[in-house]
N, C-alpha and C positions, 0 to 999 in steps of 0.2 A: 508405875507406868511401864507397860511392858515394851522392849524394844526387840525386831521382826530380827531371828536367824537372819544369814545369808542363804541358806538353804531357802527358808519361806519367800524371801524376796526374789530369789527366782522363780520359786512355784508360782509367785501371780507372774513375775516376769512372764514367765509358758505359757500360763493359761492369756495373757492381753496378747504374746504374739499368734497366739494360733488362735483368738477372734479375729484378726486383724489380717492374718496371711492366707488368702483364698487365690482359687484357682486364676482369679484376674492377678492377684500379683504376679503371677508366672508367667501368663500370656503376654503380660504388656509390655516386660524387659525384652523378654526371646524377640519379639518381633523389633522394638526398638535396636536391638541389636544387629541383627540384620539389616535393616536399613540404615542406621547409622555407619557403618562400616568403621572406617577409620577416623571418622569422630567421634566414633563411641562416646570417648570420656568427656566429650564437653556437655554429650548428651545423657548421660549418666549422673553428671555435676546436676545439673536441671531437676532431670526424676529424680534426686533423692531431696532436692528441698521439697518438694511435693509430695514427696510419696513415702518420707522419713520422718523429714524435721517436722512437715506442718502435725502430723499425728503425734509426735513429740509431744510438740507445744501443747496441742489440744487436750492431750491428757494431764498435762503440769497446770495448765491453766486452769483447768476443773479442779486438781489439788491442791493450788497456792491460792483458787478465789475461796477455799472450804466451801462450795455451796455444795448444797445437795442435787445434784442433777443437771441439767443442759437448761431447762424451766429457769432455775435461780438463775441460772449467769444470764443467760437475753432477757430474761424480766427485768434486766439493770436497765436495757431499753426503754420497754414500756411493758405492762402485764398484756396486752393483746398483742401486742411483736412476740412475747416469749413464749405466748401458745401457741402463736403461729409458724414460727420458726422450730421449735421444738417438733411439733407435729410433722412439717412437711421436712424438717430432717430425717427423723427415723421413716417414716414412709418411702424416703426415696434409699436410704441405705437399707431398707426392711422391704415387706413386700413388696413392694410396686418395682424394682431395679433390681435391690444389692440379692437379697435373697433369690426369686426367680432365676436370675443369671450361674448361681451356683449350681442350680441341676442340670439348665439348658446348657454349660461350659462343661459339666461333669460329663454329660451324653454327648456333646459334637468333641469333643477333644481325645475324651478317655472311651469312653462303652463302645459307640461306633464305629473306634478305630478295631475293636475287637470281632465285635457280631458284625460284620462286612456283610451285607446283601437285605439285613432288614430295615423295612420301609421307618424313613425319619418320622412322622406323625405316632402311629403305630407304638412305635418303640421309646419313643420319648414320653409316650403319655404310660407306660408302664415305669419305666423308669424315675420318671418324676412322683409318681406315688408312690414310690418302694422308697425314692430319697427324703421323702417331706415325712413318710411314717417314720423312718429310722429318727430323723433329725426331730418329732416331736417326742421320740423316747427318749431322748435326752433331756428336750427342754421343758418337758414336764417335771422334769427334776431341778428346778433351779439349784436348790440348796448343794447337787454337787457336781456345779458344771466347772469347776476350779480341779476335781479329780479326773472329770469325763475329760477336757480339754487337755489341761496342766501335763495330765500325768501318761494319758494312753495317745488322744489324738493326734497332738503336737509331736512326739516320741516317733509315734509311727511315720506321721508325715517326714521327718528330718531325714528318717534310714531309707523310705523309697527315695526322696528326691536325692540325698548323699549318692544312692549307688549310681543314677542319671548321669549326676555333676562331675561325682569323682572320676567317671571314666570319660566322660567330655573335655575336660579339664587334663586330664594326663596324657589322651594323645589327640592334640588339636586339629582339626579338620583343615584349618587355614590359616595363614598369614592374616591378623585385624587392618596394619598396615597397606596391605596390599586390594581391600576388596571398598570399591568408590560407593560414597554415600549417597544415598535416592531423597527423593520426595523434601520435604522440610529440613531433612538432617543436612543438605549443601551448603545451606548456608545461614542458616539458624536453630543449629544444633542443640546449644543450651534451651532457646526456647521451647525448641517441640521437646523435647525432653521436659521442659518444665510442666508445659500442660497435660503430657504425657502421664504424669505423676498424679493429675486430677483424676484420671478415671481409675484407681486403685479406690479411690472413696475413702479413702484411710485417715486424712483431715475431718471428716464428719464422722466418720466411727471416731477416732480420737475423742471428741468431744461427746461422742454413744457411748461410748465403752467407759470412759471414767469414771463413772457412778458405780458399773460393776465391778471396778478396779477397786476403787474405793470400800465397796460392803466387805469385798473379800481382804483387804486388809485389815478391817474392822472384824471381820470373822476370825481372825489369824491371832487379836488376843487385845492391838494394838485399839486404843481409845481419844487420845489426847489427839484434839484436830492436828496441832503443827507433827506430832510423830505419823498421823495417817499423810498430811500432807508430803512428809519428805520421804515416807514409805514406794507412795505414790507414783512418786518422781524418778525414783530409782529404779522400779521394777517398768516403767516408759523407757528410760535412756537403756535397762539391759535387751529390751524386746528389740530396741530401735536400733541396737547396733549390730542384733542377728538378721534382722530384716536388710540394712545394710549389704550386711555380706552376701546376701543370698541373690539380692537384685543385681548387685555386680558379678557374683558370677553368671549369672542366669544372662545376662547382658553380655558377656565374654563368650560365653558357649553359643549363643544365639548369633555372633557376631565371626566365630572363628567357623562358623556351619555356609558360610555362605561361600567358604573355598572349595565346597562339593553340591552347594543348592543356590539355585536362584530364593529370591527372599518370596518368602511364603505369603499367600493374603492376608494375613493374619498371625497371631501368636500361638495360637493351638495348632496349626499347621507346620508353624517353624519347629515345636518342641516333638511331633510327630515326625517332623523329617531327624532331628536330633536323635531321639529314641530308636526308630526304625536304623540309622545309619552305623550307630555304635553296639545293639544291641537284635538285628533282624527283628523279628516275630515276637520276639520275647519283650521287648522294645513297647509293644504297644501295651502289655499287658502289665509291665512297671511303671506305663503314664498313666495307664486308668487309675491303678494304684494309688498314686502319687496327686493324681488331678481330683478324683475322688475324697478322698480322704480331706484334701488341703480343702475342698464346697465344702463337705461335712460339718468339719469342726466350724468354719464361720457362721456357717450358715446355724448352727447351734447357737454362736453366739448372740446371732441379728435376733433371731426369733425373741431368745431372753431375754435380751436389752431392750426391746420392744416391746414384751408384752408386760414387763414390768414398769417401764417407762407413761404407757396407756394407762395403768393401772393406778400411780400414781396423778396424771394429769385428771381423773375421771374415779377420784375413789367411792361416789356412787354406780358407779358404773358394772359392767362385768365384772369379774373376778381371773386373777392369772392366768388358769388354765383357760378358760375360754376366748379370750385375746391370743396364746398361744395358739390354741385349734385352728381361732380365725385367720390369724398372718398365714399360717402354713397353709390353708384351703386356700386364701387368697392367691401365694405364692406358685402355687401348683396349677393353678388355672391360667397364671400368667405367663410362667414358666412354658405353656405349650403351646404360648405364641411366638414362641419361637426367639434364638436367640439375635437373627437381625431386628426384629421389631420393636425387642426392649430394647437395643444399644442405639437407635435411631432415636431414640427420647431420654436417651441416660445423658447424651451429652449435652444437648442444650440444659438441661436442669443442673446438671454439673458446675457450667458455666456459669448459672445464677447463685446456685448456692454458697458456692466454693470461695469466692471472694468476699460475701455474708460472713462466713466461720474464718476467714484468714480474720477479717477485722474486729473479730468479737474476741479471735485469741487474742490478736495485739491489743486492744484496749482492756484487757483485761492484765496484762502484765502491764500496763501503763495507768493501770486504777488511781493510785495513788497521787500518782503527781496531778492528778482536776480532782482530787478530793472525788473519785467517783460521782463527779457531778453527770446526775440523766442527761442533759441537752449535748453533752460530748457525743454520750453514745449515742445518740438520735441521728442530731445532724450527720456528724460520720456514718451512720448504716443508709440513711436518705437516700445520702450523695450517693455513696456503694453500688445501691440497688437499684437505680439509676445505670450507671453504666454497665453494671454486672447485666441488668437486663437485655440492652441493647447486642452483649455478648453473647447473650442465651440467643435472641430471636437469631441470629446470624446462626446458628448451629441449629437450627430447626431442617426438617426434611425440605427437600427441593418444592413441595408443592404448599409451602407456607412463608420458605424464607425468600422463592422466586415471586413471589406473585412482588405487582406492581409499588403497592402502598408500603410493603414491609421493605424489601429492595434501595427504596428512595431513604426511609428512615437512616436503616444501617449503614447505607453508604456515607451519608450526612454524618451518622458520629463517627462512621471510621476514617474522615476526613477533619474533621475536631476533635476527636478525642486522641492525644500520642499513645501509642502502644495497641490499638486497637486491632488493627491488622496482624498481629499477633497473637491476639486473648485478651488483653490486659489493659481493657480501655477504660476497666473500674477504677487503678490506681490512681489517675489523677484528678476523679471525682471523689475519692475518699480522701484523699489530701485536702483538698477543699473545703473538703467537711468537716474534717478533723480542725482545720484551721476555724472555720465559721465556727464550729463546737467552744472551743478553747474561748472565740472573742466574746462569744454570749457568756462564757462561765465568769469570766476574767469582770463582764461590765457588770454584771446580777450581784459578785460578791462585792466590787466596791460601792451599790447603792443599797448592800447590806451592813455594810460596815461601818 
């Protein structure tokens, strides 16, 4: 039984964080940071159980269930939940959101700040072909997306965003202390921090990506499930504690910028005034860099995990490359709708999913104790997606969440459900659930015994 280097275990370490760390990581801290001010940390405490530990989890829990894929673990559900669920997970971290957002982020944050004066349509639709052809020369190569990512991508992105950080970081623009927190960070700081952390999408890749975590430790030499499992697990917590450090300082620098900028609309604005502040002219052309490079390698990642993932769910179906070709066509036509259009639908779907995958990871490290009994996991997802819903319809665009009949709904659960008014009006329908789960398992076995 062969046991992984430390060296090897960081190679997949590399290659899971640089699936995982796209240009929306960088956006969402910078601007958290600016608006939280001098709460930062309680808002930073939040974003990282969201935006660390749940993709943590997600990938240990694909290691420690040993299944092969996202499919096995929700088919503990039921077999038409776990193609269902499967499906419309990688869809929405794959073409339809996670991928799109990587070229539309690439060209409003990095290229635009560059080419000043050409038309956004125009320029985005060249741009987005030139990033979707590069991003299928890689993932037409699955076999070596552990060197493309691992060994060149990840590397590169570290040294543009390092030279950023490091000179942000050593002569600080502001007092954190000193600059008042806006919008949600006054008085519920943890919380928007915590939701904060959903739209990195890094708890649903988490549970995307450990299958590719997984072959590439099985590539590396290693065979015995529990040595892939605890392979697995390691090369999660070393990813997860660079991603860590990166979101807090990107949160510190975004945070210390507001003693020479008012807070920007957004997180591609805040790291353009960072860039331009420390660095002039030069400035915009170490973010494209930086913001480039960081879509690149994900967006490498979403394609493969996706079109492998189809592949298997549909093995009469197409063949690799052609799932490949299709997401990235897909992506590219989505892509040039522009990046307010997807993120006005990324978040309600966010909302529903997100609380789906928190409780498929916790019952899955909680297997054991119900004997992996199905009506555990049932009831509990039920209940879930029940409230997760009523969280999504509430984040819908004004001309579906205003109208009359949705309005009365949501108000109704955000007056019964606790937490709701916050996000989090699923928790005390999955508790329920989990509870109703348990009593049906607990009564079935002693009129089997």
């Amino acid at each position: 039984m062969k046991k992984l280097s430390m060296k090897e275990i960081l190679l997949v370490a590399s290659m899971l964080f640089g699936m995982f760390f796209g240009a929306g990581n960088l956006i969402f801290p910078a601007s958290m940071g600016q608006l939280a001010g001098s709460h930062m940390w309680q808002a930073v405490a939040g974003f990282l159980i969201t935006g660390v530990g749940l993709p943590l989890l997600g990938v240990a829990a694909l290691g420690i269930s040993r299944q092969n894929g996202l499919l096995e673990l929700s088919s503990r559900v039921g077999a038409r939940y776990g193609l269902f669920f499967t499906c419309i997970l990688y869809l929405t971290i794959g073409p339809f959101f996670a991928i799109p957002r990587c070229a539309t982020v690439s060209y409003t944050v990095g290229i635009e700040g560059i080419a000043a004066g050409t038309e956004h349509g125009p320029g985005l639709a060249v741009f987005s072909f030139l990033f979707f052809a590069l991003v299928l020369f890689f993932s037409l190569r699955p076999g070596q997306i552990m060197t493309w990512i691992g060994k060149v991508l990840t590397p590169l992105f570290l040294v543009c965003l390092g030279v950023l950080l490091v000179r942000a970081l050593a002569a600080p623009a502001g007092d954190i202390a000193q600059v008042a927190p806006q919008a949600g960070y006054v008085d519920d700081a943890f919380f928007t921090g915590l939701l904060e952390g959903y739209n990195t999408m890094d708890a649903l890749a988490g549970l995307a990506f450990g299958i590719v975590v997984v072959e590439a430790v099985r590539s590396l030499g290693a065979e015995e499930p529990g040595e892939i499992a605890k392979n697995t697990v390691k090369a999660g917590v070393f990813s997860s504690i660079l991603m860590a450090l990166i979101y807090v300082l990107v949160t510190v620098a975004g945070a210390q910028s507001r003693g020479v900028f008012e807070a920007a609309p957004n997180g591609g604005e805040a790291l353009s005034q960072i860039a331009g502040y420390y660095f002039g002219t030069a400035g915009a052309v170490i973010l494209a860099a930086t913001v480039t490079v960081a879509c690149l390698k994900t967006a490498v990642g979403l394609v493969t995990s996706c079109a492998k993932t189809f592949v298997s769910l549909f093995p009469n179906g197409p063949s690799y490359p052609v799932w490949a070709v299709g997401f990235g066509v897909l992506s590219f036509l989505i892509a040039n709708l522009g990046l307010d259009a997807i993120i006005a639908y990324t978040v309600p779907m966010l909302m529903f999913l997100y609380p789906l995958a928190v409780v498929l990871i916790i019952l899955t490290f909680c297997h054991r104790f119900f004997d992996g009994s199905r009506c555990v996991y049932q009831w509990t997802i039920a209940f879930t997606a029940v409230g997760a819903l009523c969280d999504a319809v509430r984040q819908l665009p004004e001309v579906v969440s205003g109208t009359a009949l949705v309005r009365t709904v949501t108000d109704a659960a955000a007056a019964f459900l606790p937490f709701s008014r916050q996000g989090f009006g699923w928790v005390c329908p999955a508790l329920a659930g989990a509870v109703a789960g348990l009593i049906v398992w607990r009564i079935s076995r002693r009129r089997s015994v």
